[in-house]
C-alpha positions as CSV (number, residue, x, y, z in Angstrom):
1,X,45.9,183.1,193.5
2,X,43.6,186.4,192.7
3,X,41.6,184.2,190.4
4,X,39.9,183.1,193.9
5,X,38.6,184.5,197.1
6,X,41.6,183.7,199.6
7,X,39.8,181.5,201.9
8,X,40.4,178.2,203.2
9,X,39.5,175.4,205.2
10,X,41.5,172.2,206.5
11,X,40.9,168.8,207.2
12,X,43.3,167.0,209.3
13,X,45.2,169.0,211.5
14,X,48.2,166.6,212.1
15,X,52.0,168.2,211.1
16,X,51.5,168.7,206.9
17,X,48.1,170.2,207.3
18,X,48.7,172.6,210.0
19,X,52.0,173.8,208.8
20,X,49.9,174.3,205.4
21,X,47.2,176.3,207.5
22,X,49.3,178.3,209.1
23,X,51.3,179.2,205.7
24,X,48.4,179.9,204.1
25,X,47.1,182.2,206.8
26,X,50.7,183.9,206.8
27,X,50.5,184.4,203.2
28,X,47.2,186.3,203.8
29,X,44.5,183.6,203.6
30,X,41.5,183.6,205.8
31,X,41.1,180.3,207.7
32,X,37.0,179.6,207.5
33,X,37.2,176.1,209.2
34,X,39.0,172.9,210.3
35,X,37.9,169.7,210.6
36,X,39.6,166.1,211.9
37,X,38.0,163.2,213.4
38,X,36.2,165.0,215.6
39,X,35.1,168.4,215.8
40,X,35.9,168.9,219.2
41,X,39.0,166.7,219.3
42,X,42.1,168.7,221.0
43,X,44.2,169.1,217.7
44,X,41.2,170.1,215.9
45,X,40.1,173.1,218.6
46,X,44.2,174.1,218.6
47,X,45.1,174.4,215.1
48,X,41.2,176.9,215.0
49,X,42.2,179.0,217.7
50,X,45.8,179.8,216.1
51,X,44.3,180.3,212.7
52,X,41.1,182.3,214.1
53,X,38.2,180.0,213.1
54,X,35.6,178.0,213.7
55,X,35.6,174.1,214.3
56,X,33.6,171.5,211.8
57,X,32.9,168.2,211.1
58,X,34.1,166.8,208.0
59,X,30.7,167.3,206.4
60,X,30.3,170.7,206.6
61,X,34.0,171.7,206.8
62,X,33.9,173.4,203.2
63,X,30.8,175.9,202.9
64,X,32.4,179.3,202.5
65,X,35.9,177.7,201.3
66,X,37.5,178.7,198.4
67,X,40.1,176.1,198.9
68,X,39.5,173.2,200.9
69,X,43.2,171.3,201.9
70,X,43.1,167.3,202.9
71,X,45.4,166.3,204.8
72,X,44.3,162.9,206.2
73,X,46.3,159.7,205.4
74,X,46.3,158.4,202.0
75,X,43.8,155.5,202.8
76,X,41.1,158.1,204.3
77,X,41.4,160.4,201.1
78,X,38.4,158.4,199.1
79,X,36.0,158.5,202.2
80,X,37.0,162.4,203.4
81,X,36.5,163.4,199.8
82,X,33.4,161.7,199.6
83,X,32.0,163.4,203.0
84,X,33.1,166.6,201.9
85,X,31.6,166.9,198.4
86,X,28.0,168.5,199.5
87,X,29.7,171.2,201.9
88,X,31.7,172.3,198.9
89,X,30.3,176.1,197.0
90,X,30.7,175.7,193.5
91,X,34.1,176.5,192.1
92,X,35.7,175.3,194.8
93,X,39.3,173.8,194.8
94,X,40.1,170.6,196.8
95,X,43.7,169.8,197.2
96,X,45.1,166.7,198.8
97,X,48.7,166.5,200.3
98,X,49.6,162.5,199.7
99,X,53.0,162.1,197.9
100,X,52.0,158.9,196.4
101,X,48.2,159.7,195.6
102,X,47.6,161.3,192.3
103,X,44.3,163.0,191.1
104,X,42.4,159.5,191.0
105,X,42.6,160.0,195.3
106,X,39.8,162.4,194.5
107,X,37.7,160.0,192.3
108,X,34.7,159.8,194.8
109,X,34.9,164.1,194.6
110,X,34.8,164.1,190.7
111,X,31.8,161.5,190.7
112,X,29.3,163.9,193.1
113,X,30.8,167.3,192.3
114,X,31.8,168.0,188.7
115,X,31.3,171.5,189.3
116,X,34.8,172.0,192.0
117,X,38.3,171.5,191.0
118,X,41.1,168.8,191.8
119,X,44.6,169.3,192.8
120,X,47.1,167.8,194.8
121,X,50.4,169.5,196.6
122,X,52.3,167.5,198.9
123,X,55.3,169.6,200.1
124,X,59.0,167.3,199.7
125,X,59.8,168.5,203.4
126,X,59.7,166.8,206.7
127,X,57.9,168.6,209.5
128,X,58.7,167.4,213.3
129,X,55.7,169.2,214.2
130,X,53.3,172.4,213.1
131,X,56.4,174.3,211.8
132,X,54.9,177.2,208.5
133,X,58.4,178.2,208.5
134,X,59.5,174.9,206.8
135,X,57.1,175.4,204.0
136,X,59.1,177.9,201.6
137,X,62.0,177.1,200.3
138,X,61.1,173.7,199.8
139,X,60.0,171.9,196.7
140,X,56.6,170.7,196.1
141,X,54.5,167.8,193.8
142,X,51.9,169.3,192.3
143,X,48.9,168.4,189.9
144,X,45.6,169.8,188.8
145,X,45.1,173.0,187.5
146,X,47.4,176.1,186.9
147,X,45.8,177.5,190.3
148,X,47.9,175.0,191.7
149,X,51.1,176.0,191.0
150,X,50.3,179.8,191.6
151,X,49.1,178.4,195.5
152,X,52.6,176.9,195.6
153,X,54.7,179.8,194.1
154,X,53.0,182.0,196.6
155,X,53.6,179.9,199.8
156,X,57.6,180.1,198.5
157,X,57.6,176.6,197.3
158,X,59.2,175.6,193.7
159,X,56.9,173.4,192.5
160,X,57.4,170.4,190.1
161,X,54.7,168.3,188.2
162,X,54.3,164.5,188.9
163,X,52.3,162.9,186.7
164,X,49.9,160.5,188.5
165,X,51.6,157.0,187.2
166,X,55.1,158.8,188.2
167,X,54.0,159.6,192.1
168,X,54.5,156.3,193.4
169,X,58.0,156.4,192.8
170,X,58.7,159.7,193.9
171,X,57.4,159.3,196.6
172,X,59.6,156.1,197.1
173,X,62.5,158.7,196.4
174,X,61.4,161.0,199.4
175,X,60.7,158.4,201.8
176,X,64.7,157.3,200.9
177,X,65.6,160.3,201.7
178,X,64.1,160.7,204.9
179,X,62.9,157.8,206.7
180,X,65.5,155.7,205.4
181,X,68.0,158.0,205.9
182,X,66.6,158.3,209.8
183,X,67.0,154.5,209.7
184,X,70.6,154.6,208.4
185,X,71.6,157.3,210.9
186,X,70.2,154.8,213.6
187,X,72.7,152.3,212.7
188,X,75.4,155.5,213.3
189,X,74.1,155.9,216.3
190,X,74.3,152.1,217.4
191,X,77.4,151.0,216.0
192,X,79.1,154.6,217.7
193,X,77.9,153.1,220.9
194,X,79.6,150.1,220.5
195,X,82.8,152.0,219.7
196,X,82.6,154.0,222.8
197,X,81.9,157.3,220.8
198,X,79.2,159.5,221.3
199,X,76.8,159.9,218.4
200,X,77.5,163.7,218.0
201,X,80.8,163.1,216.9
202,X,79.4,161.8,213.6
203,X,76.7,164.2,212.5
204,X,79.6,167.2,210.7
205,X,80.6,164.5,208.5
206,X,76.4,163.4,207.8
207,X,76.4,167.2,207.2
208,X,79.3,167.3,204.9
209,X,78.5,164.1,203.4
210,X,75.0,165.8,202.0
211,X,76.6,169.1,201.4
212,X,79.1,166.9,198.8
213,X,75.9,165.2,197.0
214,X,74.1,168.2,196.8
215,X,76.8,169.8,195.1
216,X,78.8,167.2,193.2
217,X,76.5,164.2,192.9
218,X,76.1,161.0,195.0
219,X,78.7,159.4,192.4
220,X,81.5,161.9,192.6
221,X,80.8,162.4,196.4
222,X,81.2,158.8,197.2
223,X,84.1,158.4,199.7
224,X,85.4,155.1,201.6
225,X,86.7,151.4,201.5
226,X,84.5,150.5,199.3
227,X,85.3,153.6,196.8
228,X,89.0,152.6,197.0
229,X,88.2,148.7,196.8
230,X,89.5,148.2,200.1
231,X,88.5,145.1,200.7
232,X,90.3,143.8,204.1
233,X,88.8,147.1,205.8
234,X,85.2,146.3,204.7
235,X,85.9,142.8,205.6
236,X,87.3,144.0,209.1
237,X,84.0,146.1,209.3
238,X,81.7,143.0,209.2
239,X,84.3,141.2,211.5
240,X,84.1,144.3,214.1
241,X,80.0,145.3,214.1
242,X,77.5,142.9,215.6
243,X,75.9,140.4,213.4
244,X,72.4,142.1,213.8
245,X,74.4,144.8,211.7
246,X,75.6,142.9,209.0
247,X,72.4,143.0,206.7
248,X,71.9,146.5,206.7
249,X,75.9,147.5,206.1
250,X,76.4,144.7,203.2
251,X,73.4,146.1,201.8
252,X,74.3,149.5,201.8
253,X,77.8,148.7,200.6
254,X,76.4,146.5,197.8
255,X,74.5,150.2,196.7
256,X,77.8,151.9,196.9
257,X,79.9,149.5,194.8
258,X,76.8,150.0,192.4
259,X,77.4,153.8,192.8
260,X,81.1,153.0,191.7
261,X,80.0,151.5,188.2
262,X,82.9,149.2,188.8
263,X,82.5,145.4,188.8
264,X,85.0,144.0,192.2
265,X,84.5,140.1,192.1
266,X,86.3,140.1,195.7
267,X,84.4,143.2,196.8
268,X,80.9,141.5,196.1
269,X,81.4,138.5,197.3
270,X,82.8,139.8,200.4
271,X,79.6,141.8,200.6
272,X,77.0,138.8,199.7
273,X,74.8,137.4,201.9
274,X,77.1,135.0,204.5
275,X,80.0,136.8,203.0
276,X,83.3,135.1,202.9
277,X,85.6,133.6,205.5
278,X,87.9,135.9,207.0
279,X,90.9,134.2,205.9
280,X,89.7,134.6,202.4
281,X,88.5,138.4,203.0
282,X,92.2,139.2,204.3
């Protein structure tokens, strides 16, 4: 971005916003502050000392910033834009990191300081913890101006546009493919337990499994009973896994079959809710 002075300042140094920070400062920025709930708060004085700056409180975390990244839950945007607005030198860009927030997160910015740019950039990554080295590579939502997208480019991201009306199902997409997908893996994990095996065993064919979507497609990669319309295996699947299980599997089979784009009168209502008696199923 040489259209600006590379400084920066942070608010919230949870996982997103430090792995931003410390990106940022890898990719030559100058940290001037960060900010949380508390200036002297632990996570706040950690993420300064690695980055070499000072601590703030939210209202005077952006004097001397360039760019000024938020990344505070998606309820505390409004209110930590609002607070920030008369730190802010003129010119300024403010970028928030919600997924499912588009520019109108800002509003409360836009209303006191017409005179600073918004933007948004949430990276479509998962970080454990503080981690810059999970930044590039991945892809990014962005919005706002074309500064934006250079910010992104040059952290190594690949960044796409969401239109605001379009972000809250995106970021239903990405929260599919991660939490859920935690969740589903969880049910591996259980139902391997009951069998005796350990969890490990499973994770190659997770890994394979993805590798196969990624490069064929989730229809073409589907494998399985329920691919092959084998009904008395599914059926001995619901008879075998406990009944706390049943929801979840039926409901994830029910998406498969879907997948299938085949219509398997036996198949669904083996699959429906209370499912049908084993004698039938067989």
């Amino acid at each position: 971005m040489p259209s600006i002075p590379r400084t920066f300042a942070v608010v919230g140094p949870g996982r997103v916003g430090s792995s931003l920070a410390l990106a940022l400062r890898a990719g030559g920025w100058t940290a001037t502050a960060v900010a949380g709930r508390a200036p002297d708060a632990p996570a706040v004085r950690g993420l300064a000392e690695r980055l070499g700056c000072a601590t703030a409180s939210v209202a005077e975390v952006g004097g001397g910033a360039a760019l000024v990244v938020l990344a505070t839950p998606d309820a505390a945007l409004g209110p930590v834009a609002a607070a920030v607005a008369p730190s802010l030198d003129r010119g300024a860009l403010v970028l928030h990191c919600s997924g499912a927030r588009g520019l109108d997160a800002l509003e409360p910015l836009a209303e006191a300081r017409p005179d600073v740019r918004r933007g948004s950039l949430h990276p479509l990554q998962t970080f454990a913890g503080p981690d810059p080295d999970r930044v590039a590579g991945a892809w990014a939502a962005v919005a706002g101006p074309p500064e934006v997208t250079e910010l992104a480019l040059g952290l190594g991201l690949r960044p796409v546009v969401v239109p605001d009306d379009r972000r809250p199902a995106y970021h239903a997409a990405a929260v599919v493919a991660s939490n859920h997908l935690v969740a589903l893996l969880g049910q591996v994990e259980r139902l391997a337990a009951a069998a005796g095996v350990p969890a490990e065993a499973f994770w190659p064919l997770v890994r394979t499994a993805v590798d196969n979507v990624a490069d064929h497609g989730p229809a073409a990669a589907l494998t399985g009973p329920v691919a092959r319309e084998d009904h008395a295996t599914v059926a001995a699947h619901l008879d075998a896994i406990p009944a706390s299980e049943h929801d979840a599997y039926r409901v994830l089979a029910r998406a498969a079959l879907h997948l299938t784009g085949r219509d398997d009168p036996v198949l669904r209502a083996v699959l429906a809710p209370g499912g049908l008696d084993a004698e039938v199923r067989a």
